[in-house]
Structures are given as C-alpha cells and as structure tokens.
PDB file of N, CA, C, O and CB in Angstrom:
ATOM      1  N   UNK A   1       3.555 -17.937  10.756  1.00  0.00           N
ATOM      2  CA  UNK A   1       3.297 -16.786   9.918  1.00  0.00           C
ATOM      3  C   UNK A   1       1.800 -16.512   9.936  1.00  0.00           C
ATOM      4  O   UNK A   1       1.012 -17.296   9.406  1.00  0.00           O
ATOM      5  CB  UNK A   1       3.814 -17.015   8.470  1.00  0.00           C
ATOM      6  N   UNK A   2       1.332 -15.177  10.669  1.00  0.00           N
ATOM      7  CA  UNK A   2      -0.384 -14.888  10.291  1.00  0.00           C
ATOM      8  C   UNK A   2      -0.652 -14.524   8.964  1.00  0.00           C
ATOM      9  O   UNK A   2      -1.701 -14.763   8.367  1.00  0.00           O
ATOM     10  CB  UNK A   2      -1.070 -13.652  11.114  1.00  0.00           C
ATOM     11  N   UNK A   3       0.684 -13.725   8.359  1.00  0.00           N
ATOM     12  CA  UNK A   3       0.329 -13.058   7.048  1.00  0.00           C
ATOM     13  C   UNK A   3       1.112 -12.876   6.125  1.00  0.00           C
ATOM     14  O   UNK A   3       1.647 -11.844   6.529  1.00  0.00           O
ATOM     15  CB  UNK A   3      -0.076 -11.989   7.145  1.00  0.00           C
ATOM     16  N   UNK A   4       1.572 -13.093   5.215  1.00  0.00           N
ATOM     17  CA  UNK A   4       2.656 -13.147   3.832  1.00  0.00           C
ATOM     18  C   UNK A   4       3.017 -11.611   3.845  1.00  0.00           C
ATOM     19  O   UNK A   4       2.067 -10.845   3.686  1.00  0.00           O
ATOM     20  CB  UNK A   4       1.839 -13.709   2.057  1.00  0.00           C
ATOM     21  N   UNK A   5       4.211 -11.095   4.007  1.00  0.00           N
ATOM     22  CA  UNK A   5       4.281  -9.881   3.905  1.00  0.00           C
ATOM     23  C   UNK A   5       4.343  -9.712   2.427  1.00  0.00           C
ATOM     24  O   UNK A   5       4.510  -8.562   2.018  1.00  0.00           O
ATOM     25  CB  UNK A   5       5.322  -9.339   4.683  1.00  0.00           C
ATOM     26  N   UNK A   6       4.228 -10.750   1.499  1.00  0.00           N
ATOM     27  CA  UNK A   6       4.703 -10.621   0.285  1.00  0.00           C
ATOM     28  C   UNK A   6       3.148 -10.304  -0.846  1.00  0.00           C
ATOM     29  O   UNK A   6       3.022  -9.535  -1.799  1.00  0.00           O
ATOM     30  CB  UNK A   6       5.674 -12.134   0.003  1.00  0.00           C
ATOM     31  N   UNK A   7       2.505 -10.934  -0.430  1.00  0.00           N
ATOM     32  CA  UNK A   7       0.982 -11.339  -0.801  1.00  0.00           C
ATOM     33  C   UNK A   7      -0.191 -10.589  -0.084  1.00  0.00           C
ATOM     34  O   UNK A   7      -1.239 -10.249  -0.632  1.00  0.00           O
ATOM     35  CB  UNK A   7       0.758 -12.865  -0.457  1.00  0.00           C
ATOM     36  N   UNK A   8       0.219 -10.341   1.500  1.00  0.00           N
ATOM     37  CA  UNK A   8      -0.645  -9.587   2.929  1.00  0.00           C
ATOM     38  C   UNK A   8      -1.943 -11.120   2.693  1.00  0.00           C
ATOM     39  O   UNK A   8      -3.087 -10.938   3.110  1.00  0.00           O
ATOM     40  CB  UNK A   8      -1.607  -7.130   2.526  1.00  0.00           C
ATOM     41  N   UNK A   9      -1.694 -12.069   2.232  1.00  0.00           N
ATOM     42  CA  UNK A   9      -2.850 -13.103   2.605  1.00  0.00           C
ATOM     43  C   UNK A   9      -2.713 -13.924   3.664  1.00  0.00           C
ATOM     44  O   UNK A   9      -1.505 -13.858   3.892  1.00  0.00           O
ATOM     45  CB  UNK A   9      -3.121 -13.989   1.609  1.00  0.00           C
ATOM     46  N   UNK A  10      -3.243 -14.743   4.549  1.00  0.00           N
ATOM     47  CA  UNK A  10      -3.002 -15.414   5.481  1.00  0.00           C
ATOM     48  C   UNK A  10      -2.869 -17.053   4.622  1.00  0.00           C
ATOM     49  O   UNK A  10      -3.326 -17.505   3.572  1.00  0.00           O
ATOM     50  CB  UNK A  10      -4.164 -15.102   6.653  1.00  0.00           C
ATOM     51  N   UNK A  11      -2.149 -17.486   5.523  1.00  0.00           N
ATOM     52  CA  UNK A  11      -1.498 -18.741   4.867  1.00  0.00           C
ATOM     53  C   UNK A  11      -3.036 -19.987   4.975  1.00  0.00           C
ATOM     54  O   UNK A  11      -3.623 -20.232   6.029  1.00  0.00           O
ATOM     55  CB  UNK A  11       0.257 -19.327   6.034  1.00  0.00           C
ATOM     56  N   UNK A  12      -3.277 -20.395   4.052  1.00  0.00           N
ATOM     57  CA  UNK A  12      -4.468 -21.567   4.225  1.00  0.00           C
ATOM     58  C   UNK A  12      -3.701 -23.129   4.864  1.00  0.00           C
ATOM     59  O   UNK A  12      -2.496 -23.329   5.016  1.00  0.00           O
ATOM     60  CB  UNK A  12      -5.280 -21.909   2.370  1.00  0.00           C
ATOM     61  N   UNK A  13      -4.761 -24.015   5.131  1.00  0.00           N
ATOM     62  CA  UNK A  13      -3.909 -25.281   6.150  1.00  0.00           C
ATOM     63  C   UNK A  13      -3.307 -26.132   5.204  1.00  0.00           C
ATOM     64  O   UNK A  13      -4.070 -26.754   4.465  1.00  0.00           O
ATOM     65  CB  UNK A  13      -4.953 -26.368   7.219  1.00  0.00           C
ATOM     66  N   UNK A  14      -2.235 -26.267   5.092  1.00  0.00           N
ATOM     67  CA  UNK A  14      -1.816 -27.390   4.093  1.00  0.00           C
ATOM     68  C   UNK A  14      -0.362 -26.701   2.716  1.00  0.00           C
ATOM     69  O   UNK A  14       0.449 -27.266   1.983  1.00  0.00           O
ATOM     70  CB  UNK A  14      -3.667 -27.891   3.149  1.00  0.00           C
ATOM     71  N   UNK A  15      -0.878 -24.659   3.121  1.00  0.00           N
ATOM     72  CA  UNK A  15      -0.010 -23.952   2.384  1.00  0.00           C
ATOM     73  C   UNK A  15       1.345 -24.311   2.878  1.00  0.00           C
ATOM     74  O   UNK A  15       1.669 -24.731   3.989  1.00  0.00           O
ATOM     75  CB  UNK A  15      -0.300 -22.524   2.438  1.00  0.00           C
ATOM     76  N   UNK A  16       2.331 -23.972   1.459  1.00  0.00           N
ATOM     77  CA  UNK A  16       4.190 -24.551   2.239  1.00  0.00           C
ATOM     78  C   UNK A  16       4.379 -23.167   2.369  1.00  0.00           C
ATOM     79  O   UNK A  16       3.949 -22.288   1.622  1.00  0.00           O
ATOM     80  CB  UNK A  16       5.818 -25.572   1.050  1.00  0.00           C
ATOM     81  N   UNK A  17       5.221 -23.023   3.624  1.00  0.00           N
ATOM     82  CA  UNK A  17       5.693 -21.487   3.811  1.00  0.00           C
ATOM     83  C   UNK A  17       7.089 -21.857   3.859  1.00  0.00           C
ATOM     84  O   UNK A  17       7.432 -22.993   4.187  1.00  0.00           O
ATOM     85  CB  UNK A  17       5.123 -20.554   5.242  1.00  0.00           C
ATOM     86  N   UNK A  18       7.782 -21.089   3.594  1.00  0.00           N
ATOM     87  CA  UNK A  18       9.138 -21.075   3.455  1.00  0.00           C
ATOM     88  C   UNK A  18       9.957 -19.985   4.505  1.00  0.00           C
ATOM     89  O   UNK A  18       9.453 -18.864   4.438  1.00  0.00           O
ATOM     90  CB  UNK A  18       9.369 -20.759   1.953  1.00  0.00           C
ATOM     91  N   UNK A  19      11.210 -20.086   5.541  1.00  0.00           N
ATOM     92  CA  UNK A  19      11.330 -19.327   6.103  1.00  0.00           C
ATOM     93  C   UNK A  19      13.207 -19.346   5.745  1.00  0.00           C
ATOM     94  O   UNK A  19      14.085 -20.189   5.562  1.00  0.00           O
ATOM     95  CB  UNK A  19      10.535 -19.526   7.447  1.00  0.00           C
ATOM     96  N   UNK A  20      13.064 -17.733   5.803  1.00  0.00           N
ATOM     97  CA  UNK A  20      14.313 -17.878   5.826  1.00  0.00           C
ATOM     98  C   UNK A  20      15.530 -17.843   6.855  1.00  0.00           C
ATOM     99  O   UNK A  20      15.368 -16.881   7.606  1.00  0.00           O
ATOM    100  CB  UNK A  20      14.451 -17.245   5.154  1.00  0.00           C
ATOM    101  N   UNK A  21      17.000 -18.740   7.236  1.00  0.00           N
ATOM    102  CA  UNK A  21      17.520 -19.333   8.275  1.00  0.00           C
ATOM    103  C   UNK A  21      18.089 -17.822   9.077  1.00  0.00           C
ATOM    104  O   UNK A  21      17.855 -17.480  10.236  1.00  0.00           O
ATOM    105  CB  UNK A  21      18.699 -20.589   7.778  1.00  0.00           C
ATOM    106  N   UNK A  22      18.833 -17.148   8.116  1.00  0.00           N
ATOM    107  CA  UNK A  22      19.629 -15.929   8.992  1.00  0.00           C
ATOM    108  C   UNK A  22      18.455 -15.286   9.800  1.00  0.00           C
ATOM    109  O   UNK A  22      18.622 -15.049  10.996  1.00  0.00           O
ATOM    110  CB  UNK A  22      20.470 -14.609   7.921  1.00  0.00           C
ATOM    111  N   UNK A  23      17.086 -14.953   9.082  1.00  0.00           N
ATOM    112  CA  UNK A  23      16.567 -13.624   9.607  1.00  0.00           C
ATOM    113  C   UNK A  23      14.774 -14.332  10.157  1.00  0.00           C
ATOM    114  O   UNK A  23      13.839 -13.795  10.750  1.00  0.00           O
ATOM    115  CB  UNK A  23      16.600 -12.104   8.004  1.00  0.00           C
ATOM    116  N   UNK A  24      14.935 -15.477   9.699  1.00  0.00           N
ATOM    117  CA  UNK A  24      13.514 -16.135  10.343  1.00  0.00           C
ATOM    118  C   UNK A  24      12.440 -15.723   9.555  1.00  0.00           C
ATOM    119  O   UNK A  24      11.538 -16.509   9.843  1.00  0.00           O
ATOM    120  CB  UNK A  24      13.139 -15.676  11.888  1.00  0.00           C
ATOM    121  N   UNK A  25      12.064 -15.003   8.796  1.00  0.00           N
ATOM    122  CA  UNK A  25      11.061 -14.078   8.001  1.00  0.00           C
ATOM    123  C   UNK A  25      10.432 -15.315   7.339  1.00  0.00           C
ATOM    124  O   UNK A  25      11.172 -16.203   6.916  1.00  0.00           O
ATOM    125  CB  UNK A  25      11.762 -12.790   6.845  1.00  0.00           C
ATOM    126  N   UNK A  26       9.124 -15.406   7.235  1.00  0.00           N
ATOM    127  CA  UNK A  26       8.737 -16.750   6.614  1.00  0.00           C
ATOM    128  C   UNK A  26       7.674 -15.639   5.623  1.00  0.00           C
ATOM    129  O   UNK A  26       7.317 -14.472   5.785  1.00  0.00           O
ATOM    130  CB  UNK A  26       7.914 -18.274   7.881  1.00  0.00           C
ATOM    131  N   UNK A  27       7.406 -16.686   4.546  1.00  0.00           N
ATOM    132  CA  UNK A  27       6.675 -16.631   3.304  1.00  0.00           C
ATOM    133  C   UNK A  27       6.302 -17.489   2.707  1.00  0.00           C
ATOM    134  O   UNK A  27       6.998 -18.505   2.681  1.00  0.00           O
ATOM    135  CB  UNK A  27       7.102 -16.153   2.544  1.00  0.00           C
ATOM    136  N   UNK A  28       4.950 -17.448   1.914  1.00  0.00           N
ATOM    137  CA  UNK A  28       4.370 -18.542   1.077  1.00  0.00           C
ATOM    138  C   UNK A  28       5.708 -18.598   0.350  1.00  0.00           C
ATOM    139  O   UNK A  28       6.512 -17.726   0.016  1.00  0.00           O
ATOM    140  CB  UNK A  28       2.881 -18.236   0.122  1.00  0.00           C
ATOM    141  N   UNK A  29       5.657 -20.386   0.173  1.00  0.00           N
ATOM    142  CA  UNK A  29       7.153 -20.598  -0.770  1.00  0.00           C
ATOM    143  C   UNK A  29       6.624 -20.086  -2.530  1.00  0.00           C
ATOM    144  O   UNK A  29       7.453 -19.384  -3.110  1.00  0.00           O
ATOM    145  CB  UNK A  29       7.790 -22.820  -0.734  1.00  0.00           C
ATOM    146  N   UNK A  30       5.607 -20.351  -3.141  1.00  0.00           N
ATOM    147  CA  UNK A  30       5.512 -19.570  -3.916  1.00  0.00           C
ATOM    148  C   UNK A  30       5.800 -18.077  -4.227  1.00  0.00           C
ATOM    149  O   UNK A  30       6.171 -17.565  -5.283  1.00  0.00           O
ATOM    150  CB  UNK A  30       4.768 -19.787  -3.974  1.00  0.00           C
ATOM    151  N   UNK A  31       5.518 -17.495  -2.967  1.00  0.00           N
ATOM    152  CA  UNK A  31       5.197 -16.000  -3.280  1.00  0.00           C
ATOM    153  C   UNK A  31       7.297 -15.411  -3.464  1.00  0.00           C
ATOM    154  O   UNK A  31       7.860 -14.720  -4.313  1.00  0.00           O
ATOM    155  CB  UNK A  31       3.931 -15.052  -1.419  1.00  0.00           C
ATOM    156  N   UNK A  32       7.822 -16.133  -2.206  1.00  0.00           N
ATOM    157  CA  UNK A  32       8.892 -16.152  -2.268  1.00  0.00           C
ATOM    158  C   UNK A  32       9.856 -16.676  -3.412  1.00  0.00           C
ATOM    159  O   UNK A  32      10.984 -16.209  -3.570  1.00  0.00           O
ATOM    160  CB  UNK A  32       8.986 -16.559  -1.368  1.00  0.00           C
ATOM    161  N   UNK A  33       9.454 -17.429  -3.998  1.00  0.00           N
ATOM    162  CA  UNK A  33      10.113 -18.363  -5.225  1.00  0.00           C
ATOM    163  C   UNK A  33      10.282 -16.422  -6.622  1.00  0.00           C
ATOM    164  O   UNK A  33      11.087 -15.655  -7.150  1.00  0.00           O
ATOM    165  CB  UNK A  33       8.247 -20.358  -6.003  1.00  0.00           C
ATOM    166  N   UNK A  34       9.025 -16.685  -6.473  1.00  0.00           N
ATOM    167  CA  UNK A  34       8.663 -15.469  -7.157  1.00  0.00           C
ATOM    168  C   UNK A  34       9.568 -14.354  -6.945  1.00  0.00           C
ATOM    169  O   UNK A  34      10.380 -14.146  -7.847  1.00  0.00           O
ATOM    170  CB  UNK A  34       7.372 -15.064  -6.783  1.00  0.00           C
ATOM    171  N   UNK A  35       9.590 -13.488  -5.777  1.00  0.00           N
ATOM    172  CA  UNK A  35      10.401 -12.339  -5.414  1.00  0.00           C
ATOM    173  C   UNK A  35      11.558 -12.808  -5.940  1.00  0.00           C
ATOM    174  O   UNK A  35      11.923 -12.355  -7.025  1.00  0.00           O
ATOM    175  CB  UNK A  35      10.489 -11.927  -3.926  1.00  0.00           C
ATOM    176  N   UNK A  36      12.177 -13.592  -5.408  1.00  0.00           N
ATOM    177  CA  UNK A  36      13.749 -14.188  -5.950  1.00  0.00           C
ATOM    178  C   UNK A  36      13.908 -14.114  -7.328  1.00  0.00           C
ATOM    179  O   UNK A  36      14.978 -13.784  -7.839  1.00  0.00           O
ATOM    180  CB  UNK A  36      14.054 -15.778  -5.637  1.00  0.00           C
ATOM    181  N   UNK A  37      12.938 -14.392  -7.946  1.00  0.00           N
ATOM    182  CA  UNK A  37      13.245 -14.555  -9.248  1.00  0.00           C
ATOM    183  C   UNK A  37      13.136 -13.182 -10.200  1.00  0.00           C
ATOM    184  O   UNK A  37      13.657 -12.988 -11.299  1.00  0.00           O
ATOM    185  CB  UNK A  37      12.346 -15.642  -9.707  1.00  0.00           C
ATOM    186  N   UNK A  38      12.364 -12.381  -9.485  1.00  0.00           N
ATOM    187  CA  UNK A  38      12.140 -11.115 -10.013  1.00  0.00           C
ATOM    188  C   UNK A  38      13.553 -10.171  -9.888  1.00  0.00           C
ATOM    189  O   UNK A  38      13.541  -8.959 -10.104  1.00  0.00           O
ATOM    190  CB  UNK A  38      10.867 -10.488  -9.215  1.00  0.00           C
ATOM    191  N   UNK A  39      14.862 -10.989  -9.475  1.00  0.00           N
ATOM    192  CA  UNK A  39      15.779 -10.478  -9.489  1.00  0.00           C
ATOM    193  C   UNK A  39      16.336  -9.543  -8.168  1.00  0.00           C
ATOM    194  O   UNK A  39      17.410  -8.975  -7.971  1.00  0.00           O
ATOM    195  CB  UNK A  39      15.598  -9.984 -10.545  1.00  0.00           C
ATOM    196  N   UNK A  40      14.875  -9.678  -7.223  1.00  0.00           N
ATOM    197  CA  UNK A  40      15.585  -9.564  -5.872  1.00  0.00           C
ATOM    198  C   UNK A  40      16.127 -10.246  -5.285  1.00  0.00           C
ATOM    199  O   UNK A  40      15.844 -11.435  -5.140  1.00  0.00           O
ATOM    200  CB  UNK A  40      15.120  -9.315  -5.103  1.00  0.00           C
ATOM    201  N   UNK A  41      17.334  -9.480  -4.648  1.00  0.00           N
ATOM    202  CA  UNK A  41      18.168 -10.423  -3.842  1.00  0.00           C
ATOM    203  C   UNK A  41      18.696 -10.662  -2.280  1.00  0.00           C
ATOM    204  O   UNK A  41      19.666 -11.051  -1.630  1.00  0.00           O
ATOM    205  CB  UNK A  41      19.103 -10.317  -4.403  1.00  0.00           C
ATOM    206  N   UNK A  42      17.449 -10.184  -2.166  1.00  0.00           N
ATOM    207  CA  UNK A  42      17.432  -9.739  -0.393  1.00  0.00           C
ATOM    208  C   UNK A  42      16.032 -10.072   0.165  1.00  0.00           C
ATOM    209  O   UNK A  42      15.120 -10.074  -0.662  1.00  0.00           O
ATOM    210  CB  UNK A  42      17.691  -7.865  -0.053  1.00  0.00           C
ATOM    211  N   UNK A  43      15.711 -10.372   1.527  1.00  0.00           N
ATOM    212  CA  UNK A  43      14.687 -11.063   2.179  1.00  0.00           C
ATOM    213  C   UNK A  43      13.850  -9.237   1.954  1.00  0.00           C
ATOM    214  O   UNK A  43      14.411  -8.158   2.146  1.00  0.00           O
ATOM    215  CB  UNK A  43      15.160 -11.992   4.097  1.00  0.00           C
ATOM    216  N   UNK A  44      12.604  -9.446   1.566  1.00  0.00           N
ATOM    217  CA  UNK A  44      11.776  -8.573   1.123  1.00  0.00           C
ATOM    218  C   UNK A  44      11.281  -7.362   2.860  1.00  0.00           C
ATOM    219  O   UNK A  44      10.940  -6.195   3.054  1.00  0.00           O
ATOM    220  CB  UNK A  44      10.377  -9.697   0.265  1.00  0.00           C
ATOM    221  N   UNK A  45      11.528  -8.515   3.642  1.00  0.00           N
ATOM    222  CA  UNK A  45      11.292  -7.971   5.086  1.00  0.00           C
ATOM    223  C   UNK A  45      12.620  -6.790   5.715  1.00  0.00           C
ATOM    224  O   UNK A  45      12.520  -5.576   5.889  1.00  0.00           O
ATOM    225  CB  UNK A  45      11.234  -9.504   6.150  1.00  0.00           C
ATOM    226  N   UNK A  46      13.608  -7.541   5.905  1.00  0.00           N
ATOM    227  CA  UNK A  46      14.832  -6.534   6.494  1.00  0.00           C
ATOM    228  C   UNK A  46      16.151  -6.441   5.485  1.00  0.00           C
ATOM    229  O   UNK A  46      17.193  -5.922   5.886  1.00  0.00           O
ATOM    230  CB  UNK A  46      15.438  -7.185   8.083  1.00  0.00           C
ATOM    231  N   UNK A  47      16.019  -6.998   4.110  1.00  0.00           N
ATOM    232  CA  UNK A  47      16.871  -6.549   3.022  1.00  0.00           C
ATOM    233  C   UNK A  47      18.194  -7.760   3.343  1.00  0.00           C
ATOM    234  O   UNK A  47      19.166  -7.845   2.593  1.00  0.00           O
ATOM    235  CB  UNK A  47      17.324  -4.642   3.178  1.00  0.00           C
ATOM    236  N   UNK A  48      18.057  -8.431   4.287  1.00  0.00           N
ATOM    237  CA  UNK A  48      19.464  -9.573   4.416  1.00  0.00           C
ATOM    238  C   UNK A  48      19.610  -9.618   3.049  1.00  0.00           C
ATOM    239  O   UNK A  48      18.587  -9.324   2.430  1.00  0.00           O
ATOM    240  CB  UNK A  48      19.271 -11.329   5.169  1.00  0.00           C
ATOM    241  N   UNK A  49      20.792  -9.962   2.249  1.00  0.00           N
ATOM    242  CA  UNK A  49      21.373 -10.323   1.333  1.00  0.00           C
ATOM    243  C   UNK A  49      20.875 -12.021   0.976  1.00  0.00           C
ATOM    244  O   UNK A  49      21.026 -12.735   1.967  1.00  0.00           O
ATOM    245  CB  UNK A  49      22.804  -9.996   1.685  1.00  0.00           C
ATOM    246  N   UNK A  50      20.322 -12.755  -0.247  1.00  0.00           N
ATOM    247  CA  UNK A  50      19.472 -13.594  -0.189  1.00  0.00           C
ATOM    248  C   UNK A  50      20.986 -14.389  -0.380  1.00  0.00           C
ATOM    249  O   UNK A  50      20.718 -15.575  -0.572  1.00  0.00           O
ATOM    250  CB  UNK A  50      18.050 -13.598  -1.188  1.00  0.00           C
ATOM    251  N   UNK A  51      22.654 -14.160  -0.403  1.00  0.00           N
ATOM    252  CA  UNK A  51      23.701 -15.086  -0.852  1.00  0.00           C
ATOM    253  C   UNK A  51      23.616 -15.373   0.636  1.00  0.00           C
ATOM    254  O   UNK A  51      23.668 -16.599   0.726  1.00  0.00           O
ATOM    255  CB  UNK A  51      25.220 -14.570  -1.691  1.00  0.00           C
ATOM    256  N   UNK A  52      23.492 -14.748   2.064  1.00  0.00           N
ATOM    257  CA  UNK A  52      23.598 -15.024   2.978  1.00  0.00           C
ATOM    258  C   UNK A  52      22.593 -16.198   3.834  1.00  0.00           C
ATOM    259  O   UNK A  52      22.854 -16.899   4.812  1.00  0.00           O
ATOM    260  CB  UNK A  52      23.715 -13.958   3.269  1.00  0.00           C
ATOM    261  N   UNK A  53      21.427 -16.075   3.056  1.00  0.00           N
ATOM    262  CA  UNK A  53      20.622 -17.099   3.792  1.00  0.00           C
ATOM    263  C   UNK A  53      20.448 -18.349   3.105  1.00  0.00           C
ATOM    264  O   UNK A  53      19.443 -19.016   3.347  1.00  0.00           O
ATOM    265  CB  UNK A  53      19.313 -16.609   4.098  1.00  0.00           C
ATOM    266  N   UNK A  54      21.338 -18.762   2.246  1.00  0.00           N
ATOM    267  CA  UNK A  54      21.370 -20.402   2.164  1.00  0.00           C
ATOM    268  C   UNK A  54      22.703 -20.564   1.890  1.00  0.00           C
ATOM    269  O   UNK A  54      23.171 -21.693   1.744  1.00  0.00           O
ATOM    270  CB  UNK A  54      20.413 -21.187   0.993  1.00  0.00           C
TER     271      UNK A  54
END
C-alpha cells in the first residue's frame, strides 16, 4: 500500500495495514477498524459487501 485511500497518508514502517481477502484493497487497520464501525459495510474502495470479505 503507498497510500490509505481512507486517510490519503502513506503508511509509516512498523504501521499494521489490513487488507481485505475478496478484493485485496489494503488499509491502515485503524483507519479501517474505524470505517466499519461508522456503520459502513462495504470495502470503501469498490463497495464489496464487508459480510463477503471475512
């Protein structure tokens, strides 16, 4: 990942990125923890359904 589509920051050495399995789209696991919880339920990148990727 060069850049968090979620945040637009670049990941620092040691950051956890989190990717997701159906669609590959990776994200700071924070930033992602976050979106999810804000009651979205789809990968913020191509809208996959978030019941589908775990």
């Amino acid at each position: 990942m060069k850049t968090c589509p979620i945040c637009l920051r670049d990941p620092t050495v040691g950051a956890q990125v989190s990717r997701f399995p159906s669609c590959a789209h990776a994200f700071h696991s924070h930033c992602i923890v976050g979106w999810l919880r804000e009651k979205n339920n789809s990968c913020p990148m191509c809208r996959v359904p978030a019941h589908t990727l775990f």
